[in-house]
N, C-alpha and C positions, 0 to 999 in steps of 0.2 A: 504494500500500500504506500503512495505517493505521500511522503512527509512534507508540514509549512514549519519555518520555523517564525515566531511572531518574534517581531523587532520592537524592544518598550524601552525606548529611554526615557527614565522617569526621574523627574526631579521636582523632592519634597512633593508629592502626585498625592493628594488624598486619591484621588481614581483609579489608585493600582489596580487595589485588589479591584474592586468593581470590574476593571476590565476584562481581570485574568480571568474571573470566574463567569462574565459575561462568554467569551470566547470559548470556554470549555463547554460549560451548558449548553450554548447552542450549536457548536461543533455537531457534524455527521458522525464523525468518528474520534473523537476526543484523544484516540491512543495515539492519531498520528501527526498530533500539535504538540508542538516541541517551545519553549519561549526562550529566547536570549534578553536579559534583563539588565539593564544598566542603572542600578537603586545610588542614586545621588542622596543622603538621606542626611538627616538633622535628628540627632538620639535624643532630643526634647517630644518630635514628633513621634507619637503612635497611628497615625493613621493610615502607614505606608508596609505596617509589618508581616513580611510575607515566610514566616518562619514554616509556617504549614507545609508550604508546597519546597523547601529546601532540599526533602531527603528525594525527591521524585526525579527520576532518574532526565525525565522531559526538559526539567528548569535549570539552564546555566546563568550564575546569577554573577555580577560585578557589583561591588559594593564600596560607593565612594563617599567619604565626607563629603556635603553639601559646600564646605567652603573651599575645596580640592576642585572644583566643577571648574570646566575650561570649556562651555560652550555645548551646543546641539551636537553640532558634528561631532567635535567629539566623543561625546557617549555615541552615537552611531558608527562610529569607527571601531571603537571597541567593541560593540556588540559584533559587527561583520566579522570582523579579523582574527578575532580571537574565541566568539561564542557561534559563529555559523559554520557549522563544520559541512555533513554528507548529505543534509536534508535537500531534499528534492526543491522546494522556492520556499521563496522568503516573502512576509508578509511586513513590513516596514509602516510603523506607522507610531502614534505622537506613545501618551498611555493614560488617555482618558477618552472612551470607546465603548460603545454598545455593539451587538453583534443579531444577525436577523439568523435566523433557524436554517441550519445546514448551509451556514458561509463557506465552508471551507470546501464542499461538494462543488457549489456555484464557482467558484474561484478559480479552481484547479481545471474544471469544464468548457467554461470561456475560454481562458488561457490555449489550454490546446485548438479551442478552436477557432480559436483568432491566430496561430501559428499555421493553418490553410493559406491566410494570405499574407503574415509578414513573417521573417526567419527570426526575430528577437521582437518580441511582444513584453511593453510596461502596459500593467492596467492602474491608472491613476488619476486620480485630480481632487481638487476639495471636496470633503464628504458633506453629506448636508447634518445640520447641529442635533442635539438630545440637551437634555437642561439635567443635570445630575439631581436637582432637585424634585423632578416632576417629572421624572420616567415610568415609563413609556411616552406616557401620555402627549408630550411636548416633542415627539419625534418628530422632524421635518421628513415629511414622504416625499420629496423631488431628488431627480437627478441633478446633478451640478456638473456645469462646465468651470475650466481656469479660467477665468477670464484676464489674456494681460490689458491694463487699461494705458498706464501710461511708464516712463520713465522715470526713474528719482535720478537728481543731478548724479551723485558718483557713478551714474552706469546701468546699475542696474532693474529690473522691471517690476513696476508695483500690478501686482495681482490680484484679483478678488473674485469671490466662485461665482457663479452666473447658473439661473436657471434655465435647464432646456428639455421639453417634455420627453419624457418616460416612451422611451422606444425596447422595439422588440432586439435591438442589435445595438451595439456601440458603437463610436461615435469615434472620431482621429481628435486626438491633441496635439497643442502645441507645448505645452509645460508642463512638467509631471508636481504635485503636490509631496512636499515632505512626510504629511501626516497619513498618508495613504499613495501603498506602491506597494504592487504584485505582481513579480517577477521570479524568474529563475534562479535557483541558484550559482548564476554564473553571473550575473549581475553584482549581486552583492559582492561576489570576488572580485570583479574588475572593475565596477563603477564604485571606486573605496572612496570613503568621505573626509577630504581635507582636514585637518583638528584647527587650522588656521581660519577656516571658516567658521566665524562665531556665531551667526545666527543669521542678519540679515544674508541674501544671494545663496543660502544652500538649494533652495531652489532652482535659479538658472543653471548653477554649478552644477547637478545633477542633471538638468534636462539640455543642456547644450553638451556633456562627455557623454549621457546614454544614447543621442541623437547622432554624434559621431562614432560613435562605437558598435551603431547599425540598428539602434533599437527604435521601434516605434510606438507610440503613446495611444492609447485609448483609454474613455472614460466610459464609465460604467453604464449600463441599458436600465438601471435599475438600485435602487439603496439596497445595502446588505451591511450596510455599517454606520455606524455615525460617530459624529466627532463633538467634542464638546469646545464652542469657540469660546464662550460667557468665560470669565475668569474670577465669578465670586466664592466659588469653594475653594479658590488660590490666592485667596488676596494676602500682599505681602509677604509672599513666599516665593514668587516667581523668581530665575534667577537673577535680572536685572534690579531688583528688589534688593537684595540680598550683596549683589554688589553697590551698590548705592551706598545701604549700611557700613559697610565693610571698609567707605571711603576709596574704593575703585573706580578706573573709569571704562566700562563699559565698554563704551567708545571707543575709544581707543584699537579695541582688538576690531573693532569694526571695520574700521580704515583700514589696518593692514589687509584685510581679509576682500573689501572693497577691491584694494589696489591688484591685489592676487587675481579677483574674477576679471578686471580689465586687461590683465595679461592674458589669462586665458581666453580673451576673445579676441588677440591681438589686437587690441584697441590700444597700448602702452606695451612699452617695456620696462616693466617697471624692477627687474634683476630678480627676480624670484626663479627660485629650481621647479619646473615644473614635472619631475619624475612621478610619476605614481599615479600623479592629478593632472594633468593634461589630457586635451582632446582624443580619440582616436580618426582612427584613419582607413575608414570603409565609407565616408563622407566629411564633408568641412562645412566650415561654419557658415558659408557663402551658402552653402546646399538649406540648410538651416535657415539663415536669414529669408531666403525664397522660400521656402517653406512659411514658414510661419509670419512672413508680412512683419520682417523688424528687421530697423539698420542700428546697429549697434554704435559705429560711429559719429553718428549726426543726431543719434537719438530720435527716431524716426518711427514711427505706427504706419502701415498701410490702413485706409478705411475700413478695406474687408475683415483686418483684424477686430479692427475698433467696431466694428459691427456683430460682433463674434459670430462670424461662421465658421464654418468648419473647415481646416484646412485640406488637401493643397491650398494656397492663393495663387490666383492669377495672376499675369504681369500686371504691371503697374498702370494705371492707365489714368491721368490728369482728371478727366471728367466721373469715372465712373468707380474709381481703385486710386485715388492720391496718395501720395507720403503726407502725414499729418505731423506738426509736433506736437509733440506731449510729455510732460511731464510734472512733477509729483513732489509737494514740498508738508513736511509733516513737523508741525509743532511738538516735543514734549516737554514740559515743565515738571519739575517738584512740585507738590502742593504746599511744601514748606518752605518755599523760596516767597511766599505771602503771609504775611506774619498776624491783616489786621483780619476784624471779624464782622466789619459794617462797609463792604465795598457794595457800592450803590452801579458803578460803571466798568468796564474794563476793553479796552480796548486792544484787538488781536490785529495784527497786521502785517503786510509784505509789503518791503519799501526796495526801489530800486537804488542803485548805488549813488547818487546824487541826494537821496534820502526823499525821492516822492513816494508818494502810496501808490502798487500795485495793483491791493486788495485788502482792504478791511472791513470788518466786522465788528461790531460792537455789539457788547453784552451788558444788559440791564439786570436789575437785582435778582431776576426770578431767574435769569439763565445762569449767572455766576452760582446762586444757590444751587441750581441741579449742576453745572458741574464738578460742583466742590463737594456737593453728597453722591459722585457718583462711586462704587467700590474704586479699591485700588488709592495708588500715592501719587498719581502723574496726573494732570491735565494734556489734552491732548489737542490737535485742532490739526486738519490736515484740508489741501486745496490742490484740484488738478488746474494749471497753466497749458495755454498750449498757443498755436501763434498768431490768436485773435485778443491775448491779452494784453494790454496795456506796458507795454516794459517789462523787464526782464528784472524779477527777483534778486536780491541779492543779502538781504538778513531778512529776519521778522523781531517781531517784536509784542509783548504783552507788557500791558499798564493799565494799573489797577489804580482805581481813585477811591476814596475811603470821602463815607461823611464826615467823619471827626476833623481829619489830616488833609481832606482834599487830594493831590495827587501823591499816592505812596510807591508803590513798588514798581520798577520798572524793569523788565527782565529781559534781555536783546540778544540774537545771535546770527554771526554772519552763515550763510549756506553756502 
C-alpha cells in the first residue's frame, strides 16, 4: 500500500494535535500515514503535547526550543531531509488542518491520474478556511485558486486564494501554496527548502525550482482539507511575535532571503551560492514567465493573469492581454509604538519622495477603536499601486492625534 508522509511544521500550534488526529480519523487507511513533525515548542505551553503518538512507529518527530526557531523553511527542511525517508509522496502543508473523509484515497487517485497528462504533477494552492473554534460548522465549501495579484517592491509576488467553482476535474496553476502540496516523493528530495528563506517568497521559491525542474501545478476539483487563516487561537505566539519580544529583527532575515529569490530569478547578482536551491533545467524561467503572465524584471502582470484565468497565457496583446503594473505596499506597526488611549484621528499614508500624498486614508475614532481591538500586537494596512496611480510611493506613514495632546505619535518608514 502507497505510503503519504504528512509534513507539520508546527510552531507553538495549539492545532497540532487537532490536526494529527483530524488526519488519522478521516484517513482511508490510517496504517499508511506516516507524519514528519517539526514541534518548535515553548515548555510553559501545554497545548502542543504530542507525547501519545511518540512510541508509534509512523511519527518522526524534531523537537526544537521555540526560541532556537530560524524560520518556515527551515522547519521544512528539516522535516524533508532528515524525516522523509521511502514513503511513497509527501503531503506538505502549515499544522492547523481539518481533513474531509478518505483524503488520502482522493489524493493519491488524482495524482496518478493527473500523471496521464503531465510527467511530474504538484496538486496545490490555498485551501479554503475552518474556524478552530466553530468546527465543522464554519467550513468554507469552495474551491480556491492562487491568485497572484500584484508585486511587492523587493521582487517578489503578493498572492491571495481566489474563488472558482467546484469542477469535476482540476484546474492548471500558476503558484503552488506552502500550506498545501501533494506531490511525490521525489519532490521533497529535490525541490529542498532554503533555511535562508525566512518566510516571506517561500512560495515563488518553490513554484519557480518545481516549475523548472518539470513539475506542473494543479488545484484541486474539490475541498478535502482546510486551513485555518484567522490567527486568534495564536495570538502572541506567532513567530514574528516572539521575535519582536526577544528584541530581534525579523526583518532582517527577510532581506537576505528577499535578495536570494532575486538571484534566483536572475533579476540580480547578488553573490549568493546557489547549490542545492537553484532552478532546474528541463525549463527556464523565461518558459515560466510565458506561462504564467509575469515579468519579473519590470514587475509586470499580464491582464489574463490579473483576470485569473487559467493558464497557458496567451501572447501578449496591447488591446486584449497588456502588461499591467502592479504592485503591493503593506503597513505593519506595533501596537505599542502608541502609547495614548483617546486618539480621536489617525492618519495612514503613502507619500512620494518629494513628501506628496500618494494615498491616504484616514481613521476616525470608531475605526482606530476596531483596529486596536483587533487580536494580535500589529496594526496593519496594506494598498495595491499600479500605473494609474498618482506617483510613485516611497515611505508611509501613521499619525495618531490624541484629544488631550492633539498631534502624538508619528511612526514613518521608507519602502
Amino acid at each position: 500500500m502507497k505510503s503519504i508522509l504528512v509534513h507539520l511544521p508546527a510552531y507553538r500550534e495549539p492545532e497540532l494535535l487537532p490536526t494529527i488526529k483530524s488526519a488519522l480519523e478521516n484517513a482511508k487507511h490510517p496504517k499508511r500515514i506516516y507524519f514528519g513533525i517539526c514541534r518548535q515548542f515553548n515548555e510553559q505551553d501545554k497545548f502542543d503535547n504530542i507525547d501519545e503518538f511518540r512510541s508509534d512507529p509512523r511519527f518522526k518527530i524534531i523537537d526544537i526550543p521555540y526560541n532556537e526557531a530560524k524560520g518556515l523553511p527551515y522547519a521544512r527542511g528539516l522535516i524533508n531531509d532528515e524525516l522523509l525517508t521511502d514513503e511513497d509522496y509527501l503531503l506538505q502543508l502549515d499544522s492547523h488542518h481539518r481533513f474531509d473523509k478518505n483524503w488520502d484515497d482522493y489524493l493519491i487517485r488524482l495524482h496518478n491520474k493527473l500523471l496521464k497528462k503531465s510527467k511530474k504533477v504538484i496538486i496545490g494552492g490555498y485551501l479554503p478556511y475552518y474556524n478552530p473554534f466553530n468546527d465543522p460548522k464554519d467550513r468554507v465549501n469552495e474551491t480556491w485558486q492562487t491568485h497572484v495579484v500584484c508585486f511587492y517592491p523587493h521582487g517578489t509576488c503578493f498572492v491571495r486564494p481566489g474563488h472558482y467553482p467546484n469542477t469535476k476535474e482540476p484546474i492548471a496553476g500558476r503558484y503552488v501554496s506552502g500550506h498545501f502540496l501533494f506531490s511525490s516523493n521525489d519532490w521533497g528530495k529535490t525541490i529542498r527548502h532554503d533555511p535562508d528563506i525566512v518566510f516571506s517568497g517561500e512560495e515563488l521559491h518553490m513554484t519557480i525550482r518545481g516549475y523548472t525542474h518539470g513539475y506542473d501545478i494543479y488545484h484541486l476539483p474539490k475541498p478535502v482539507i482546510w486551513h485555518a487563516t484567522m490567527r486568534e487561537e495564536r495570538d502572541g505566539i506567532l513567530v514574528w511575535d516572539d521575535f519582536y519580544k526577544a528584541g530581534k529583527d525579523f526583518n532582517k532575515g527577510q532581506e537576505k532571503a528577499r535578495a536570494k529569490i532575486r538571484q534566483l530569478l536572475r533579476v540580480e547578482d547578488n553573490g549568493f551560492d546557489l547549490t542545492d536551491f537553484d532552478i532546474g533545467n528541463e525549463r527556464t524561467i523565461e518558459d515560466y514567465q510565458n506561462f504564467a503572465g509575469l515579468d519579473f524584471t519590470n514587475h509586470r502582470i499580464q491582464q489574463y493573469t490579473l483576470d485569473h484565468k487559467v493558464p497557458h497565457n496567451p501572447p501578449v496583446d496591447e488591446e486584449t492581454n497588456p502588461w499591467v503594473d502592479s504592485f503591493y505596499h503593506c503597513i505593519n506597526v506595533n501596537k505599542s509604538e502608541f502609547k495614548g488611549n483617546d486618539y480621536d484621528c489617525m492618519i495612514v499614508a503613502f507619500d512620494d519622495k518629494d513628501g506628496n500624498s500618494v494615498f491616504r486614508d484616514d481613521w476616525d475614532e470608531a475605526r482606530i477603536k476596531r483596529e486596536f481591538s483587533q487580536s494580535g500586537e500589529w496594526l496593519s494596512f496594506e494598498n495595491i499601486f499600479n500605473q494609474n496611480t498618482k506617483g510613485k510611493p516611497t515611505k508611509w506613514v501613521m499619525w495618531a492625534h490624541s484629544k488631550s495632546k492633539g498631534w502624538a505619535e508619528r511612526v514613518e518608514s521608507t519602502l
